[in-house]
C-alpha positions in Angstrom: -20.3 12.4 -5.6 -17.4 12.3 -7.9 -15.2 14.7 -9.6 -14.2 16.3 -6.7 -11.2 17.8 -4.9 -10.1 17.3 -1.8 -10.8 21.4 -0.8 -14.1 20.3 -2.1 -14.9 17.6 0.3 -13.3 19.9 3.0 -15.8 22.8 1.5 -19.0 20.3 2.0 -17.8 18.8 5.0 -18.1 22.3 7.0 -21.4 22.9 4.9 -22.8 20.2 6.2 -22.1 21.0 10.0 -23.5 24.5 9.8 -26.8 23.5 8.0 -27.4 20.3 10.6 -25.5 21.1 13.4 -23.7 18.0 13.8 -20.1 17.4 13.8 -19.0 16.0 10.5 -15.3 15.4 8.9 -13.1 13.2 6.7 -12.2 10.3 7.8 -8.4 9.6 9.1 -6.8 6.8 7.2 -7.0 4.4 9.6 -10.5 5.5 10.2 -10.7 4.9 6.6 -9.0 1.0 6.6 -10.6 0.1 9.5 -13.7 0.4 8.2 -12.8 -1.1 4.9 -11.0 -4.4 6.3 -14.1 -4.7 9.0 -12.3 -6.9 11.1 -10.6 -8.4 8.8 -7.0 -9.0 8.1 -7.0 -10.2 4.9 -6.5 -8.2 1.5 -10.1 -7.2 0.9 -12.9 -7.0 3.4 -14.3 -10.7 2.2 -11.1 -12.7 2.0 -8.5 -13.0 -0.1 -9.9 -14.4 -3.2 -10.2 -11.9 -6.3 -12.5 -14.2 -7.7 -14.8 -13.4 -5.0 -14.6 -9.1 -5.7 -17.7 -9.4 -8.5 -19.8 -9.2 -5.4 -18.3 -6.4 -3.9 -16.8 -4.1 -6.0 -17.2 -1.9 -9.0 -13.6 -2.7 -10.8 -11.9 -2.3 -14.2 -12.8 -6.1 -15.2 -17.0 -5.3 -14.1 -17.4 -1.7 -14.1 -18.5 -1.2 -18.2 -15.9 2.0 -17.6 -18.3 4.1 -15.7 -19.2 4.8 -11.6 -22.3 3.4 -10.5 -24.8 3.8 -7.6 -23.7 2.9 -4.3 -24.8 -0.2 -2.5 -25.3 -2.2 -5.8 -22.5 -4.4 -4.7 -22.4 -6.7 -1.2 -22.0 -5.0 1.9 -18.8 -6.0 4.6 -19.4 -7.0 8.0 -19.7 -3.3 9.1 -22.6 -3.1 6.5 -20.8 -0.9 4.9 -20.8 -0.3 0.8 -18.5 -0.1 -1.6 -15.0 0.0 0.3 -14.0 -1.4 -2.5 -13.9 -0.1 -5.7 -16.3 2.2 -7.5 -14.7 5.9 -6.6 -11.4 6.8 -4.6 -12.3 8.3 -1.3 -10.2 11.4 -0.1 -9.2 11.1 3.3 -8.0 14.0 5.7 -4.6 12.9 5.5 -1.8 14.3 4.3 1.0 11.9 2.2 3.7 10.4 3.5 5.3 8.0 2.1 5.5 5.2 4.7 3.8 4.9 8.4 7.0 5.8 9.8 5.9 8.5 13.3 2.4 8.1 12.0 -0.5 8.8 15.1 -1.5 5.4 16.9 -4.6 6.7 18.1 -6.1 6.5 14.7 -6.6 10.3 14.4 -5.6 11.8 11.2 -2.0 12.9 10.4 -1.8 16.2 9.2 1.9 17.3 10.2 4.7 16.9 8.0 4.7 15.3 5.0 3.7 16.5 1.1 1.5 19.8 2.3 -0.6 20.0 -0.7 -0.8 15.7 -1.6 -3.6 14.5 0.7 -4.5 10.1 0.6 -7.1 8.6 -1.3 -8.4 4.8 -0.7 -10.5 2.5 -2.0 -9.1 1.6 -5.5 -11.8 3.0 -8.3 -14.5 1.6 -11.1 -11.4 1.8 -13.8 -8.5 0.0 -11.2 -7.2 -3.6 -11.2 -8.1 -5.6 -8.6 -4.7 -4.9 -6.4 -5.4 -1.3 -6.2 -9.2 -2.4 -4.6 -7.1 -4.0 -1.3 -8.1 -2.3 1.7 -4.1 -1.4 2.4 -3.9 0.2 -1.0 -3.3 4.1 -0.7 -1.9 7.0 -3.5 -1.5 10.4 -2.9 -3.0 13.8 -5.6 -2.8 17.0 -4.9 -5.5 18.4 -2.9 -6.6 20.3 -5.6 -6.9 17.6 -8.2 -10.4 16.7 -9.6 -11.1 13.1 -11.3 -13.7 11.7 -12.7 -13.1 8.6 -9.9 -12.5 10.4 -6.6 -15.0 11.2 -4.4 -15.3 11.1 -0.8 -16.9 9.6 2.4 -18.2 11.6 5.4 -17.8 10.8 9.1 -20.0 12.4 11.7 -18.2 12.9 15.2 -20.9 11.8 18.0 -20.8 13.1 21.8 -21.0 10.6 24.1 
């Protein structure tokens, strides 16, 4: 899903829970890189090779200026799909513009910062290959809608 705002996601995220019961939420940003980099530590899930991001991401050199559907591209370790490219993803986050007093428990932060600019990640279908790397982040309002933001869900399990 694309074209949405953050209040959006939020809206769907709570939607979600009532109609299945089940604990679901954005993802923190370090939720949100951690699965991206997959136990990596290099610039994108697969290495460090741009050469190499055909195979895993919708991009601005690949993408024929349009979103596609997910899991066209190569998985990462964690199985997951496009981390990389394709659409933004909002995150709970609110923007701050370094990691300075940031949470180290990998929870979201929500305190302080710009109160109505949340994070997105994951670079987009019409980006340049720098803006795929799983430490890229940019900030919108939480009301802005684009036509490359969209959003991933997380679903909080009881152990």
């Amino acid at each position: 899903m694309i074209n949405v705002s953050w209040y959006d996601a939020k809206q769907y995220v709570d939607w979600l829970a009532r109609v299945t019961g089940k604990k679901y939420r954005l993802l923190s940003e370090a939720e949100w890189e951690y699965a991206a980099r997959a136990g990596s530590r290099t610039r994108f899930s697969f290495g460090d090779d741009e050469a190499q991001l055909d195979q895993h991401a919708w991009y601005g050199s690949n993408s024929g200026d349009k979103t596609h559907p997910v899991a066209k591209k190569a998985a990462n370790a964690f199985g997951l799909h496009d981390m990389h490219g394709n659409a933004y993803e909002w995150v709970e986050d609110r923007w701050h513009n370094t990691y300075e007093g940031a949470p180290t428990d990998g929870s979201s932060w929500v305190e302080d910062g710009e109160e109505m600019v949340r994070v997105v990640h994951g670079g987009s279908w019409q980006r340049d290959p720098k803006d795929l790397r799983a430490a890229h982040r940019d900030g919108y309002p939480d009301g802005f809608r684009d036509y490359n933001i969209g959003f991933r869900l997380a679903r909080t399990l009881n152990p």
